[in-house]
One Martini backbone bead per residue (centre of mass of N, CA, C, O) as a GRO file, in nm:
protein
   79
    1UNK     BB    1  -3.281   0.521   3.993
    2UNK     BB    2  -3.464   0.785   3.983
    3UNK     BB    3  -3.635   0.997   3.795
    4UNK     BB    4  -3.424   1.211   3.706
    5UNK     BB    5  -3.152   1.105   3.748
    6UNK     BB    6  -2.820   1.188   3.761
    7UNK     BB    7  -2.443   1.153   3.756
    8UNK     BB    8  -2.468   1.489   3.633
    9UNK     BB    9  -2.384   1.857   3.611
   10UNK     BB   10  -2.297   2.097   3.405
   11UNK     BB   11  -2.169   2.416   3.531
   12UNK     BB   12  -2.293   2.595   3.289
   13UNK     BB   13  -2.602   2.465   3.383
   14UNK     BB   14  -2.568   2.506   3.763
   15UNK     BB   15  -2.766   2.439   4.009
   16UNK     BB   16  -2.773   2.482   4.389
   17UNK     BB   17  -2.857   2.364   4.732
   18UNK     BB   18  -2.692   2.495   4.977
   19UNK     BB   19  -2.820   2.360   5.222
   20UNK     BB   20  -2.737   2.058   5.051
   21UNK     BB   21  -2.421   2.112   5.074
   22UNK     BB   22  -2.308   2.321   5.252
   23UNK     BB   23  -1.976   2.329   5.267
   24UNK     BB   24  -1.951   2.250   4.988
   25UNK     BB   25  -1.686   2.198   4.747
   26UNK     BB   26  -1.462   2.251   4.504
   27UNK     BB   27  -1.227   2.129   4.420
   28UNK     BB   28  -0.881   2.243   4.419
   29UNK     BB   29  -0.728   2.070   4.201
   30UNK     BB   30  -0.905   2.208   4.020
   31UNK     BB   31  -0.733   2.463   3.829
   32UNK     BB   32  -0.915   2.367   3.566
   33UNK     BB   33  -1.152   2.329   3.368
   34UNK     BB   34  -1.251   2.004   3.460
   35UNK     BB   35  -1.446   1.772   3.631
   36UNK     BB   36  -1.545   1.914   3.879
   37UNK     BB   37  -1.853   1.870   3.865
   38UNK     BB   38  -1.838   1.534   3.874
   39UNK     BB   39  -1.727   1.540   4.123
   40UNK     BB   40  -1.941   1.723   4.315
   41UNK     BB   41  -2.160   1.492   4.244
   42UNK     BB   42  -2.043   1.247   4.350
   43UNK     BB   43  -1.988   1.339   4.656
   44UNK     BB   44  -2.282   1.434   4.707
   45UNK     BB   45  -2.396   1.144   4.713
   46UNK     BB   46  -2.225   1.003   4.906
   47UNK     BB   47  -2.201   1.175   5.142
   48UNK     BB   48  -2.526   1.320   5.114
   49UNK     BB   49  -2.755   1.215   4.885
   50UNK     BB   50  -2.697   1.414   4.662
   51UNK     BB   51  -2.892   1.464   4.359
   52UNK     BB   52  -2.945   1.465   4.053
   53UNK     BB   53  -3.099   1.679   3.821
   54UNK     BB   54  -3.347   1.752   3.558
   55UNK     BB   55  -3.443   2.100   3.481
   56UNK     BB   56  -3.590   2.234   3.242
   57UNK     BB   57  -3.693   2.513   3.383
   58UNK     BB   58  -3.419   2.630   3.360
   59UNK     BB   59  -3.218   2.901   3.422
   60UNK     BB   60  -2.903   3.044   3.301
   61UNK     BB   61  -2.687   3.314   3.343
   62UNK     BB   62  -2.434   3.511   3.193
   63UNK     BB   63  -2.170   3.698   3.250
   64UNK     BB   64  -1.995   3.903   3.013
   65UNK     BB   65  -1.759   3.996   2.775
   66UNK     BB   66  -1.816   4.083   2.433
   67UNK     BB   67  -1.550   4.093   2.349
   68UNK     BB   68  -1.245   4.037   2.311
   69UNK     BB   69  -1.095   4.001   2.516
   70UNK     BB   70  -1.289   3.844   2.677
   71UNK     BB   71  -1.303   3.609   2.465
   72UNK     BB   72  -1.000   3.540   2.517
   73UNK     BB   73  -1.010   3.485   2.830
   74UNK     BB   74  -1.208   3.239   2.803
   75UNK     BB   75  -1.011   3.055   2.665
   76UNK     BB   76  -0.774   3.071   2.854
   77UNK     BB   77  -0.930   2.895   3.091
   78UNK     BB   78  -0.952   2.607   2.868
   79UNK     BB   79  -0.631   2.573   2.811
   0.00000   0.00000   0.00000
């Protein structure tokens, strides 16, 4: 692989080229969070030759709701 190519991007930190992956999306078989991005990463190399890379400078920002509820709620999600 080229210099700086991923075999996946974790997205927690993942943002994509909606350009170069069309109409790719997340399967829906993963009905909760676990394994979509390495699979959507794997799909996209081999079906499209979308590389994943690594860019240091890159930063992505999340809102939440930083109360109990909300982080509650985050918690169900991963359960």
């Amino acid at each position: 692989d080229p210099q700086g190519v991923l075999l996946y991007g974790c997205t927690c930190n993942f943002s994509a080229d909606l350009t170069a992956l069309g109409d790719m999306e997340f399967d829906p078989i993963f009905s909760r969070p676990g394994f979509e991005d390495i699979e959507l990463c794997w799909r996209a190399r081999k079906e499209l030759g979308v590389f994943t890379r690594y860019c240091e400078k890159a930063r992505v920002f999340h809102e939440y709701d930083r109360g109990f509820v909300g982080f509650y709620r985050q918690l169900w999600e991963y359960w």
